[in-house]
N, C-alpha and C positions, 0 to 999 in steps of 0.2 A: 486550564490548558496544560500545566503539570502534569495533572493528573492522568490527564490522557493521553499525553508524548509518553508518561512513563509505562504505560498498561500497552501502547502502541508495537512501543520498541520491545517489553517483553513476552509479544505475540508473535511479530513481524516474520520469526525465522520461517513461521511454515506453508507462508509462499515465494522461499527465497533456499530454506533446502532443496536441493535436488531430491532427496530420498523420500522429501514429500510429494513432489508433482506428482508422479505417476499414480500417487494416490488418490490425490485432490480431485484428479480428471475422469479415474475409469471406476472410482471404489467405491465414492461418497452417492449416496441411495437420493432418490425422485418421487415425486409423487405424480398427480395428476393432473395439477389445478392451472387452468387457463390463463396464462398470465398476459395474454394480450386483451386481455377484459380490463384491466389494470391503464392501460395507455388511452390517454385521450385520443378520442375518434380521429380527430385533426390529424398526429400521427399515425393512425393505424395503415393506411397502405402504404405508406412510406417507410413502414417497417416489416423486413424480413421474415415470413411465415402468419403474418398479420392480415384481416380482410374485415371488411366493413359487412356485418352482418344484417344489419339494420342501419338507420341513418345516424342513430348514436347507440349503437353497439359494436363492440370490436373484438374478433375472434382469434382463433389459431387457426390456418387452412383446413389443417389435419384435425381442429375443433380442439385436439388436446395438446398443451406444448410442456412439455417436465421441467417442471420447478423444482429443485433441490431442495429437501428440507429433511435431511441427513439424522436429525435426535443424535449428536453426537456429541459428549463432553472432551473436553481436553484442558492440559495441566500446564501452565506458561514454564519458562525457564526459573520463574522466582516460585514458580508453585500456586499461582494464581488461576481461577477456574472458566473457563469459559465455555461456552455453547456454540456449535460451530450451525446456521441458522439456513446458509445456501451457500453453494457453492455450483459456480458457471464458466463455461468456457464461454470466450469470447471470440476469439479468431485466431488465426495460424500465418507467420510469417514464414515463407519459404525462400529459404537462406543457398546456397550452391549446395553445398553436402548436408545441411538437414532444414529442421525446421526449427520454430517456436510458439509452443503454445501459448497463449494470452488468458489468462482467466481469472477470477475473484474467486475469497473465499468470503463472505460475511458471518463475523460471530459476537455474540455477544458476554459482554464483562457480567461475572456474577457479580463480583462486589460492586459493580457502580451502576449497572443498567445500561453503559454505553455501549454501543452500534459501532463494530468497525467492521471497513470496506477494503482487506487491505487485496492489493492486486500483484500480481507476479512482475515478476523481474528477467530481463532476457537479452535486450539489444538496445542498442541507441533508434529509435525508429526515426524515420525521413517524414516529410509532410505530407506524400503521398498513402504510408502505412499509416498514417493516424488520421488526418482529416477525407481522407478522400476513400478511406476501408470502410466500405459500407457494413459487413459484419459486424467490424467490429462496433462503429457507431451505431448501429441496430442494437445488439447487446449493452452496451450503454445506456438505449433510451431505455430497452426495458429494465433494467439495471435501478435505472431513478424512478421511473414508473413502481417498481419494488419499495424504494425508498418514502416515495409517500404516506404507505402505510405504517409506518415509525414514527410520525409527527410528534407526538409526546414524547418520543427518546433523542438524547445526543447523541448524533452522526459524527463517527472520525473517518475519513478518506485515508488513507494512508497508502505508501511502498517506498522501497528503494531502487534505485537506478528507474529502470522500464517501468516498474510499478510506481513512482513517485512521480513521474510524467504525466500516467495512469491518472493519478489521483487529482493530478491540477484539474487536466482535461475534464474530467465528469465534472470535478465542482465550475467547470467556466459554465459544460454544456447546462448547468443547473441554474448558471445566472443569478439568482438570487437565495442559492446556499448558504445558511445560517449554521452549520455545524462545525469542522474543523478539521481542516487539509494539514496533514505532517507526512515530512517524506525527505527523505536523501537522496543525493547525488542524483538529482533530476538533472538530463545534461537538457538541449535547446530545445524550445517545441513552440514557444509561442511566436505565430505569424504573424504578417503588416495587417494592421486594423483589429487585432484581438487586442483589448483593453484587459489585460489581468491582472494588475502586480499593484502590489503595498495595501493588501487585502489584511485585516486586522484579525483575521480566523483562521490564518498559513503559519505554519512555522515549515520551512525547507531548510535543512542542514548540508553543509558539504567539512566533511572530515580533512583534517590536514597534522602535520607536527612543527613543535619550533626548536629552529637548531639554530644552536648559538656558535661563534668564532669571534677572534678578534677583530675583523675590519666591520662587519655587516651584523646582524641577526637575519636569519632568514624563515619564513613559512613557507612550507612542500604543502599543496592542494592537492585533492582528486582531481584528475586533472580531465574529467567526464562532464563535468557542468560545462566545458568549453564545445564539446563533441555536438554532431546535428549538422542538419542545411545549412549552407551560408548564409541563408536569408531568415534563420531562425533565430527567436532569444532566447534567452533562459530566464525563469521567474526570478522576481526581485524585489524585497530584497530578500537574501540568504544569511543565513548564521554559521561560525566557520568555529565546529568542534576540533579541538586539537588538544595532542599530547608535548607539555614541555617536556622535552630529552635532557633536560637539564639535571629535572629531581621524579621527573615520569607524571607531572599533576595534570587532571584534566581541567581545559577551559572554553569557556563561549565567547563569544564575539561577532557583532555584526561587520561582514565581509568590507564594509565600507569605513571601519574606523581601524582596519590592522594600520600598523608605522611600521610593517616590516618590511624586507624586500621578499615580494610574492614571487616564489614557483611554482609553475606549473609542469610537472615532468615529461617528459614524451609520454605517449598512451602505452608504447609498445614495454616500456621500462616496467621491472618490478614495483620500484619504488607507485607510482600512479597505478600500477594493480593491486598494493598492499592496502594505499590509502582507497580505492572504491573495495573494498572486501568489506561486505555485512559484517562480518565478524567484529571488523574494526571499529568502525560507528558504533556499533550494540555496544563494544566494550567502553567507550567515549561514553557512551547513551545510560546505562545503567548507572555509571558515576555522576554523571549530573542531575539523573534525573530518575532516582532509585525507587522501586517498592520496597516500603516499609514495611517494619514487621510488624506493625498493627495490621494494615492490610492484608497480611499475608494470615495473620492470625482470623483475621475477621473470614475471610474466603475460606480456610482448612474448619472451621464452625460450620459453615456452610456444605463442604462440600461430605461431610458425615452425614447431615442430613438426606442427601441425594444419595446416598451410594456408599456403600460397605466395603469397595474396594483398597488394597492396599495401597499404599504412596508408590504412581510408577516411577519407574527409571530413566525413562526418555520419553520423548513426546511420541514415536511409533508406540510405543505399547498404551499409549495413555489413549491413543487414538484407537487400537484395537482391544484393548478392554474398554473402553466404553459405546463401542458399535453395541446398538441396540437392534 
């Protein structure tokens, strides 16, 4: 589990930059392979662009539907190698003055073989945008339908905020998921009669600090786990990273054994913008749960093999010297 919150968190940013979407969605290359041949017949008409072509075969209307399968290397923030394997959009929430796109990127760790699934980040969605979006629950089935052919490797689900919803979501639709959901500041998403929480294969983080005075101590939460339908929860249980403002240490803790007095900030407040900010978690997330420099040594072994290119500078150029 270490292993993979730490490879998780130092991949996550690039579907949570902005300088990456626009990549992620219009740049990253297709092939042609049928992937609703992939989906049990059972679902196939029930899924979007899907037709039963025989009694147990399942087509694409159009016979071809694009599969992402990108040949694209890329360099973590610790310098770690990955293979970025498919990348998909999923559906589009339209907001008053714009939109948001919804999509996955899935890539794989050189150094350990693992599968992540991490998914974008974007809004608090309602229960109406997540159970009742047919798109996007379309793209999902064929999503896991994808995921079958990985059986021999470890699946991580992963996101933060939007994308960490994302992430529970697929592993409930998957029912008996044996891989391993990590994700932040998921705000509410689970409804009356969805059984999903104290799952041995979840780790969900929500970031917070502890400020100390004389009458109280206090912890400041993201205060986004609270956000959603009235009528929705939030997974449970969570682990609550935080910085002591004391001496600056980082620490964990399950959210049900703080003794302090818990804040939650208004949402509109800096403060509850500072604590839901990627940035802040990664920085929480690499101290507790760091790549080593073995690893990092074992991966730069590795990635000479592959590829004569120079050590990049940022994940854009890592991403465009290595487009094949």
């Amino acid at each position: 589990m270490e292993q993979a919150i730490a490879e998780w968190a130092d991949i996550q940013n690039i579907v949570v930059d902005k300088q990456f979407n626009k990549f992620a969605l219009e740049t990253l290359g297709a092939n042609e392979e049928d992937i609703c041949e992939l989906l049990d017949p059972a679902k196939c008409e029930k899924t979007m662009h899907c037709i039963l072509y025989k009694p147990d075969k399942c087509v694409s209307e159009k016979r071809k539907y694009l599969l992402h399968e990108p040949n694209i290397y890329l360099t973590s923030k610790s310098g770690l190698l990955f293979i970025v394997l498919d990348s998909m959009y999923l559906s589009k929430i339209q907001l008053t003055t714009n939109k948001i796109d919804i999509y996955y990127c899935m890539v794989k760790s050189i150094q350990s073989d693992n599968i992540y699934v991490l998914f974008s980040s974007g809004i608090v969605l309602t229960y109406d945008e997540l159970y009742n979006n047919k798109e996007l629950n379309d793209g999902l089935n064929l999503l896991i339908a994808k995921l079958t052919s990985h059986k021999n490797k470890k699946i991580i689900l992963g996101g933060h905020s939007m994308g960490c919803v994302l992430a529970l979501y697929t592993g409930y639709k998957m029912q008996s998921f044996s891989g391993i959901i990590v994700g932040t500041a998921g705000a509410k998403w689970i409804a009356n009669g969805v059984n999903f929480t104290n799952q041995p294969n979840i780790k969900i983080f929500i970031s917070g600090e502890l400020r100390h005075n004389k009458k109280k101590d206090s912890m400041f939460l993201d205060c986004f786990i609270n956000e959603g339908d009235a009528d929705l929860q939030s997974y449970n249980p969570v682990n609550v990273i935080y910085l002591d403002t004391e001496d600056g240490t980082p620490h964990e803790i399950p959210y049900d054994m703080i003794n302090y007095n818990v804040v939650f900030p208004e949402k509109t407040t800096t403060q509850c913008k500072k604590f839901h900010q990627w940035n802040y978690y990664f920085n929480i997330l690499r101290k507790l749960y760091p790549v080593t420099p073995a690893r990092i040594s074992r991966i730069r072994k590795t990635k000479k093999s592959i590829t004569q290119y120079n050590k990049r500078k940022s994940l854009m150029q890592s991403f465009t010297r290595y487009k094949k």
